[in-house]
C-alpha positions as CSV (number, residue, x, y, z in Angstrom):
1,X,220.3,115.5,275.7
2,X,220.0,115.7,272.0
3,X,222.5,118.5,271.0
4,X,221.2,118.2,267.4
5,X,217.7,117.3,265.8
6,X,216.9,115.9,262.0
7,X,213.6,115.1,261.4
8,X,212.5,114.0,257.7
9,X,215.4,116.3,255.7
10,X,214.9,116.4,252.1
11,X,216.5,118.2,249.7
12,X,215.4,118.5,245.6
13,X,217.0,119.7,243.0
14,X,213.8,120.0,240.3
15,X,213.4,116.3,240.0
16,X,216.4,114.6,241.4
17,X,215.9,114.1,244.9
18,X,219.5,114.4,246.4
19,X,218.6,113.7,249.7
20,X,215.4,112.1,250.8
21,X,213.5,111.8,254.1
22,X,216.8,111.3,256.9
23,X,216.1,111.9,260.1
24,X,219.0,111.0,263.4
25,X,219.8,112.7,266.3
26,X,223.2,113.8,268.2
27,X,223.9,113.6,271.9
28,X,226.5,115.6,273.2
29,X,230.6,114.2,273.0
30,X,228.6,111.7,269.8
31,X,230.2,110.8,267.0
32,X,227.7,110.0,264.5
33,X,229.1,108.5,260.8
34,X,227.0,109.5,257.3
35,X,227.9,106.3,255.0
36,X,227.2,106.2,251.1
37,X,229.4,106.4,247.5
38,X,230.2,109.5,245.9
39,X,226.5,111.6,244.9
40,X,224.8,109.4,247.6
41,X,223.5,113.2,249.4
42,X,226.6,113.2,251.9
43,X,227.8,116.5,251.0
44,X,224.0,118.2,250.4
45,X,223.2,117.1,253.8
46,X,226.4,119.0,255.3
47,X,225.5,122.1,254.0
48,X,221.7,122.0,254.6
49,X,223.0,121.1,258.5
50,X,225.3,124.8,258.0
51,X,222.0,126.6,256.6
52,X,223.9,126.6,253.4
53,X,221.3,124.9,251.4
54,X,217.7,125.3,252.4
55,X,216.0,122.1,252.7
56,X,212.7,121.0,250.9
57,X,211.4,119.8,253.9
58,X,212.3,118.9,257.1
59,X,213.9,120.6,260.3
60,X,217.2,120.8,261.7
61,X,217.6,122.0,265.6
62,X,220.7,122.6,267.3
63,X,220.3,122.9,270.8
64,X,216.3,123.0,271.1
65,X,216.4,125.4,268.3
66,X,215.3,125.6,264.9
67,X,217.9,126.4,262.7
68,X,216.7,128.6,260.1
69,X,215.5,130.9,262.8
70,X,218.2,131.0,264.9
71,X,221.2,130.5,262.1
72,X,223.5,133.4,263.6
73,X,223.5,132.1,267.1
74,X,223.8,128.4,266.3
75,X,226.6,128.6,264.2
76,X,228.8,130.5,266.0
77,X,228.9,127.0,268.1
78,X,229.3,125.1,265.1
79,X,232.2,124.4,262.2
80,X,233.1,122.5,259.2
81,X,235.8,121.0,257.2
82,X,234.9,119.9,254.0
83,X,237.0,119.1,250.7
84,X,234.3,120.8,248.9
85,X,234.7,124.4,250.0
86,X,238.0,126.5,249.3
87,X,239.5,128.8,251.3
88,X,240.6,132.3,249.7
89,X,243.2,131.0,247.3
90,X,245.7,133.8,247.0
91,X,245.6,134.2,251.0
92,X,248.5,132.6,253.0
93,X,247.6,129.7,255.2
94,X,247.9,132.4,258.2
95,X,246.1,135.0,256.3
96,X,243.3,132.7,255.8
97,X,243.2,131.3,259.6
98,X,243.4,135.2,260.7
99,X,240.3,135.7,258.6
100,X,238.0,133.0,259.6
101,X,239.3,134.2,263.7
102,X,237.9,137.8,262.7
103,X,234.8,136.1,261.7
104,X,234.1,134.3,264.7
105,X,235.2,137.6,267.0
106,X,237.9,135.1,268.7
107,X,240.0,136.7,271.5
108,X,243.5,135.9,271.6
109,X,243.9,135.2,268.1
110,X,247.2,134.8,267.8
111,X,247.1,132.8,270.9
112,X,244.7,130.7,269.1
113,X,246.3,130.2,265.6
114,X,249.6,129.3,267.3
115,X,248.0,125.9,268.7
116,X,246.3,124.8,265.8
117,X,249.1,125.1,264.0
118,X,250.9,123.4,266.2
119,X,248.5,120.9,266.5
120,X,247.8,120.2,262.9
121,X,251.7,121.0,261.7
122,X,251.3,123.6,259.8
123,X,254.7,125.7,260.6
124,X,256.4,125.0,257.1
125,X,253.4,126.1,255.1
126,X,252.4,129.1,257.5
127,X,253.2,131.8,255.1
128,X,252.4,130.0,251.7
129,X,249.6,130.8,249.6
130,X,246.9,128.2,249.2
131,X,246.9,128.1,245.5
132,X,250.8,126.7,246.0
133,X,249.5,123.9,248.5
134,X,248.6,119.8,247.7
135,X,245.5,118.5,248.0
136,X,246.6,117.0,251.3
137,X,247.4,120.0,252.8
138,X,244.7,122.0,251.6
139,X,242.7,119.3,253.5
140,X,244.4,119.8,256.7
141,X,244.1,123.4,256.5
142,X,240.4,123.0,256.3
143,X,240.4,121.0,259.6
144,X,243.0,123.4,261.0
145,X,240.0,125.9,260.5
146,X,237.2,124.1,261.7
147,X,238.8,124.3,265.3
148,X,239.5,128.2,265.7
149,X,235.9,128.9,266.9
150,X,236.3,126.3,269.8
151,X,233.1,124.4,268.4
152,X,230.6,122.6,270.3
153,X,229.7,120.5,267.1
154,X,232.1,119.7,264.0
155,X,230.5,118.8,260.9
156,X,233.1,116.7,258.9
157,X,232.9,116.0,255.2
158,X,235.0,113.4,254.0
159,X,238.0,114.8,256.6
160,X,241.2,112.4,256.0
161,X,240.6,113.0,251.9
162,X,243.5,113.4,250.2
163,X,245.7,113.0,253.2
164,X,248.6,109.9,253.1
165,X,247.9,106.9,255.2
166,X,250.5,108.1,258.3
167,X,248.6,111.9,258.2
168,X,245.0,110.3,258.3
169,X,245.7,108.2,261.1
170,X,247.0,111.2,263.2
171,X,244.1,113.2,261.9
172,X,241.7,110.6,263.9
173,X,243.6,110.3,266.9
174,X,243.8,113.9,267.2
175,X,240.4,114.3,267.1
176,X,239.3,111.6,268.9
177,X,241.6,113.2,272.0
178,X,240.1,116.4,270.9
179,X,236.6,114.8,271.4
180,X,237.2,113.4,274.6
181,X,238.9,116.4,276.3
182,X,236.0,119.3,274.9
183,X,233.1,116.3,274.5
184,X,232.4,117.9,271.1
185,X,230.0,116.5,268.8
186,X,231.2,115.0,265.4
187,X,229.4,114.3,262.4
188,X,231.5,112.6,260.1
189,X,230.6,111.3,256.4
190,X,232.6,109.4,254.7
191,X,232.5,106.4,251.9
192,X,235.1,104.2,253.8
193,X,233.0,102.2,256.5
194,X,236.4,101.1,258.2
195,X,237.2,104.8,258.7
196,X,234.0,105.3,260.3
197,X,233.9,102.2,262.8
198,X,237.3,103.4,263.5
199,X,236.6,106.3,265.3
Protein backbone atom coordinates (compact mmCIF):
# COMPACT_ATOMS: atom_id res chain seq x y z
CA UNK A 1 0.00 0.00 0.00
CA UNK A 2 0.99 3.43 -1.03
CA UNK A 3 1.77 5.21 2.41
CA UNK A 4 2.19 8.48 0.44
CA UNK A 5 0.54 9.97 -2.84
CA UNK A 6 2.09 12.91 -5.30
CA UNK A 7 0.23 13.54 -8.14
CA UNK A 8 1.32 16.51 -10.65
CA UNK A 9 2.90 18.95 -7.58
CA UNK A 10 3.77 22.23 -8.77
CA UNK A 11 4.85 24.95 -7.03
CA UNK A 12 5.39 28.97 -8.53
CA UNK A 13 6.74 31.59 -7.26
CA UNK A 14 5.20 34.57 -9.75
CA UNK A 15 7.00 33.36 -12.79
CA UNK A 16 9.69 31.00 -11.73
CA UNK A 17 8.40 27.64 -11.55
CA UNK A 18 10.38 26.01 -8.71
CA UNK A 19 8.99 22.89 -8.93
CA UNK A 20 6.95 21.63 -11.87
CA UNK A 21 4.54 18.77 -12.44
CA UNK A 22 6.36 15.61 -10.06
CA UNK A 23 4.33 13.08 -9.27
CA UNK A 24 5.80 9.36 -7.18
CA UNK A 25 4.54 7.36 -4.69
CA UNK A 26 5.85 5.72 -1.31
CA UNK A 27 5.18 2.18 -0.01
CA UNK A 28 5.58 1.56 3.44
CA UNK A 29 9.52 0.68 4.99
CA UNK A 30 10.50 2.70 1.14
CA UNK A 31 13.21 4.72 0.68
CA UNK A 32 12.57 6.89 -2.03
CA UNK A 33 15.84 9.49 -3.20
CA UNK A 34 14.93 13.21 -4.69
CA UNK A 35 18.12 13.87 -7.00
CA UNK A 36 19.09 17.46 -8.46
CA UNK A 37 21.93 20.51 -7.84
CA UNK A 38 21.39 23.18 -5.50
CA UNK A 39 17.77 25.39 -6.54
CA UNK A 40 16.72 22.24 -8.57
CA UNK A 41 13.06 22.31 -6.20
CA UNK A 42 14.47 19.71 -3.56
CA UNK A 43 13.87 21.81 -0.67
CA UNK A 44 10.35 23.46 -2.00
CA UNK A 45 9.11 20.05 -2.50
CA UNK A 46 9.96 19.08 1.30
CA UNK A 47 8.02 21.72 2.69
CA UNK A 48 4.99 21.54 0.30
CA UNK A 49 5.06 17.51 1.47
CA UNK A 50 5.04 19.23 5.47
CA UNK A 51 1.98 21.68 4.37
CA UNK A 52 4.58 24.28 4.81
CA UNK A 53 4.24 25.71 1.34
CA UNK A 54 0.88 25.36 -0.38
CA UNK A 55 1.33 23.99 -3.72
CA UNK A 56 0.06 25.58 -7.08
CA UNK A 57 -1.40 22.52 -8.04
CA UNK A 58 -1.33 19.12 -7.31
CA UNK A 59 -2.16 16.78 -4.27
CA UNK A 60 -0.25 15.12 -1.67
CA UNK A 61 -1.96 12.09 0.44
CA UNK A 62 -0.54 10.47 3.26
CA UNK A 63 -2.33 7.47 4.12
CA UNK A 64 -5.44 7.72 1.69
CA UNK A 65 -5.75 11.20 2.79
CA UNK A 66 -5.46 14.56 1.44
CA UNK A 67 -3.11 16.52 3.08
CA UNK A 68 -4.37 19.94 3.25
CA UNK A 69 -7.54 18.58 4.86
CA UNK A 70 -6.29 16.46 7.18
CA UNK A 71 -2.68 18.33 8.06
CA UNK A 72 -3.09 18.00 11.98
CA UNK A 73 -3.59 14.30 11.89
CA UNK A 74 -1.05 13.39 9.22
CA UNK A 75 1.74 15.08 10.64
CA UNK A 76 1.66 13.95 13.88
CA UNK A 77 2.94 10.59 11.94
CA UNK A 78 5.37 12.48 10.04
CA UNK A 79 8.92 14.45 10.69
CA UNK A 80 11.72 16.21 9.13
CA UNK A 81 15.29 17.12 9.31
CA UNK A 82 16.42 19.62 7.11
CA UNK A 83 19.60 22.01 7.08
CA UNK A 84 17.17 24.68 6.10
CA UNK A 85 15.15 25.13 9.20
CA UNK A 86 16.75 26.22 12.69
CA UNK A 87 15.87 25.23 15.82
CA UNK A 88 15.43 27.99 18.68
CA UNK A 89 18.90 29.29 18.79
CA UNK A 90 19.40 30.46 22.36
CA UNK A 91 17.72 27.02 23.60
CA UNK A 92 20.05 24.18 24.86
CA UNK A 93 20.14 21.10 22.66
CA UNK A 94 17.86 19.51 25.62
CA UNK A 95 15.78 22.53 25.88
CA UNK A 96 15.08 22.38 22.25
CA UNK A 97 14.40 18.33 22.07
CA UNK A 98 12.08 18.93 25.34
CA UNK A 99 10.16 21.46 23.16
CA UNK A 100 9.59 19.70 20.01
CA UNK A 101 8.41 16.30 22.69
CA UNK A 102 5.77 18.85 24.18
CA UNK A 103 4.73 19.49 20.73
CA UNK A 104 4.11 16.12 19.67
CA UNK A 105 2.31 15.23 23.37
CA UNK A 106 5.10 12.31 23.75
CA UNK A 107 4.81 10.21 26.92
CA UNK A 108 7.92 9.43 28.60
CA UNK A 109 9.80 12.28 27.50
CA UNK A 110 12.62 11.88 29.23
CA UNK A 111 12.55 8.35 28.49
CA UNK A 112 12.54 9.39 25.00
CA UNK A 113 15.19 12.11 24.82
CA UNK A 114 17.64 9.79 26.71
CA UNK A 115 17.82 7.38 23.59
CA UNK A 116 18.12 9.67 20.93
CA UNK A 117 20.71 11.16 22.50
CA UNK A 118 22.29 8.21 22.95
CA UNK A 119 21.73 7.19 19.68
CA UNK A 120 22.84 10.17 17.82
CA UNK A 121 25.77 11.17 20.54
CA UNK A 122 24.73 13.94 21.76
CA UNK A 123 25.82 13.71 25.64
CA UNK A 124 28.73 16.42 25.39
CA UNK A 125 26.56 19.04 23.78
CA UNK A 126 23.38 18.22 25.90
CA UNK A 127 23.32 21.44 27.79
CA UNK A 128 24.92 23.83 25.07
CA UNK A 129 23.09 26.33 23.32
CA UNK A 130 22.63 26.01 19.60
CA UNK A 131 23.93 29.29 18.60
CA UNK A 132 27.47 27.76 20.24
CA UNK A 133 27.21 24.52 18.02
CA UNK A 134 29.03 23.67 14.18
CA UNK A 135 27.29 23.15 11.37
CA UNK A 136 27.80 19.47 11.81
CA UNK A 137 26.20 19.32 14.92
CA UNK A 138 23.49 21.48 14.32
CA UNK A 139 22.78 18.89 11.56
CA UNK A 140 22.67 16.02 13.86
CA UNK A 141 20.53 17.74 16.24
CA UNK A 142 18.02 18.22 13.48
CA UNK A 143 17.94 14.38 12.80
CA UNK A 144 18.12 13.79 16.64
CA UNK A 145 14.64 15.70 16.30
CA UNK A 146 13.07 14.16 13.51
CA UNK A 147 12.88 10.82 15.59
CA UNK A 148 11.17 12.03 18.94
CA UNK A 149 7.64 11.61 17.53
CA UNK A 150 8.34 7.93 16.57
CA UNK A 151 7.40 8.74 12.86
CA UNK A 152 5.83 6.54 10.37
CA UNK A 153 7.46 8.68 7.48
CA UNK A 154 10.81 10.82 7.66
CA UNK A 155 11.15 13.46 5.22
CA UNK A 156 15.03 14.06 4.86
CA UNK A 157 16.57 17.18 3.31
CA UNK A 158 20.00 16.90 2.43
CA UNK A 159 20.54 14.76 6.02
CA UNK A 160 24.54 13.97 6.20
CA UNK A 161 25.19 17.97 5.20
CA UNK A 162 27.77 19.38 6.97
CA UNK A 163 28.62 16.20 8.82
CA UNK A 164 32.59 14.60 8.44
CA UNK A 165 32.87 11.57 6.35
CA UNK A 166 33.13 8.99 9.64
CA UNK A 167 29.63 10.87 11.11
CA UNK A 168 27.79 10.51 7.68
CA UNK A 169 28.43 7.09 7.38
CA UNK A 170 27.08 6.25 10.86
CA UNK A 171 24.15 8.62 10.15
CA UNK A 172 23.16 6.05 7.22
CA UNK A 173 23.64 2.95 8.94
CA UNK A 174 21.74 4.18 11.74
CA UNK A 175 18.99 4.88 9.90
CA UNK A 176 18.97 2.19 7.66
CA UNK A 177 18.75 -0.21 11.07
CA UNK A 178 16.23 2.30 12.09
CA UNK A 179 14.30 1.68 8.87
CA UNK A 180 14.40 -1.91 9.07
CA UNK A 181 13.41 -2.35 12.70
CA UNK A 182 10.13 0.40 12.61
CA UNK A 183 9.76 -0.15 8.47
CA UNK A 184 9.47 3.70 8.35
CA UNK A 185 9.26 5.45 5.17
CA UNK A 186 12.24 7.78 4.02
CA UNK A 187 12.29 10.36 1.66
CA UNK A 188 15.64 11.48 1.12
CA UNK A 189 16.97 14.39 -1.30
CA UNK A 190 20.09 14.88 -1.84
CA UNK A 191 22.65 16.18 -4.77
CA UNK A 192 25.27 13.28 -4.21
CA UNK A 193 23.78 10.21 -6.31
CA UNK A 194 26.36 7.86 -4.55
CA UNK A 195 24.76 8.79 -1.19
CA UNK A 196 21.50 8.02 -2.48
CA UNK A 197 22.20 4.45 -4.11
CA UNK A 198 23.86 3.93 -0.96
CA UNK A 199 21.10 3.59 1.11
Amino acid sequence: MDILTVKNLTKRFGKFTAVNNISFSLKEGEILGLLGPNGAGKTTTIQMLLGVLTPTQGEVKYFGKNLIDNKEEILEKVNFSSTYTQLPWLLTVEENLKFVSYLYEIKNRGQRIKKIIEAFRLKGLFKEQMKDLSSGEVTRINLAKAFINYPKILLLDEPTASLDPETADYIRKFLIKERNKFNISIIWTSHNMAEVEDV
